[in-house]
N, C-alpha and C positions, 0 to 999 in steps of 0.2 A: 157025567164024568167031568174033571176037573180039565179048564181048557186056560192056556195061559198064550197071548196071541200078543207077541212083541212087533214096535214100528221105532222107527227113526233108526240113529246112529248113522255114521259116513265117516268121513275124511277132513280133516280140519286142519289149521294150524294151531301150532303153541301159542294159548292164550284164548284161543276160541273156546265157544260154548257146543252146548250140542247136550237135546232133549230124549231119551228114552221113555217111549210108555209100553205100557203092557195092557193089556184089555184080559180080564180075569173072569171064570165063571164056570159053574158046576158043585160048587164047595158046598159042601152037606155039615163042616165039624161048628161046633158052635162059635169055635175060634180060631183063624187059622194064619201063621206066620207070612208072611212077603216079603219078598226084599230080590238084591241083583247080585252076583256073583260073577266076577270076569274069569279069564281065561288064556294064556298064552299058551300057543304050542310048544308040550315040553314040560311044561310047569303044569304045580299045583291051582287046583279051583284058590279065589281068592275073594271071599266075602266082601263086600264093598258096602251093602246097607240094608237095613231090614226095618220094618216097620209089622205091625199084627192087626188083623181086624177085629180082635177084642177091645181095644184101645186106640190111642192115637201117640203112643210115643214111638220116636224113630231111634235108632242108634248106626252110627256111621261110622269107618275103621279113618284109623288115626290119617292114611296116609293120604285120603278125600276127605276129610272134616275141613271144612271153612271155603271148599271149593264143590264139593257134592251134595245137595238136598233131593231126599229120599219123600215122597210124597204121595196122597191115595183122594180120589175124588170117589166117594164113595156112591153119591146119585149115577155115576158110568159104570162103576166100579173099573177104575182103570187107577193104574200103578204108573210113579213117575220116575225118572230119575235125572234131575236136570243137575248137569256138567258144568261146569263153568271154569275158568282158566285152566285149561285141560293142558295135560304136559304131555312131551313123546311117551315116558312109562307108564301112560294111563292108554296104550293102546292096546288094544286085546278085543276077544270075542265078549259079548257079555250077554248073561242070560237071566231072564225075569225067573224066579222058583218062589214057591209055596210049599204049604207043609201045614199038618195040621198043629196048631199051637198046644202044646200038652203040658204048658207051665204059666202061663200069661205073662211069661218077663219077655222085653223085646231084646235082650242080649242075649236068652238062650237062643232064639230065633234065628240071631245074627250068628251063631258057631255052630248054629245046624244047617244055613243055607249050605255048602259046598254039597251037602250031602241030600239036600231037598229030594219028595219023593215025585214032585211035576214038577215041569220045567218047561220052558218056553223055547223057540227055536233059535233062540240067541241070534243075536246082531251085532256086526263086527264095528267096532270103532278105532279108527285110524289117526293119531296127531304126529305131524309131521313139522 
């Protein structure tokens, strides 16, 4: 069974970094979606970036493009998502998801994560 096992995230300030991985494993589809979706109490799930392991292209939402890189070591098979000048509205829960890829574009991926059908036990991240 499909097993998705997140580390990192904390407490930071505006302008810090800060690395999320996920450790990934069980997956049977020949290809299957990845990416990370945050979360504030209250609100909607909020796609942040996805990548597929049929490929290597990533896609990133507008409002982390040029500060979030979405990234897969595929010899661990582990999932990244490295932060960087991170602002107070980038704090939220956030959770590694998968999904089996059933079109091989990495944008449908990205508007199917909020809805992914595994998920990871999310890790909160805090910018103060």
């Amino acid at each position: 069974h499909v097993q998705l096992v997140e580390s990192g995230g904390g407490s930071v300030q505006a302008g810090g970094s800060l690395r999320l991985s996920c450790s990934y494993s069980g997956f049977t589809a020949e290809s299957n979606c990845l990416g990370w979706f945050r979360q504030v109490p209250g609100k909607e799930r909020e796609a942040v970036a996805a990548t597929y392991t049929g490929g290597s292209a990533t896609f990133h939402a507008d409002s982390v493009k040029g500060r979030f890189t979405i990234s897969r070591d595929r010899s661990s098979n582990t999932l990244y998502l490295q932060m960087n000048n991170l602002k107070p509205e980038d704090t939220a829960m956030y959770y590694c998801a998968a999904d089996e890829d059933l079109y091989g574009l990495v944008h449908v991926c990205f508007q199917r994560l909020p809805s992914s059908k595994y998920l990871g036990q999310g890790t909160q991240v805090t910018v103060s």
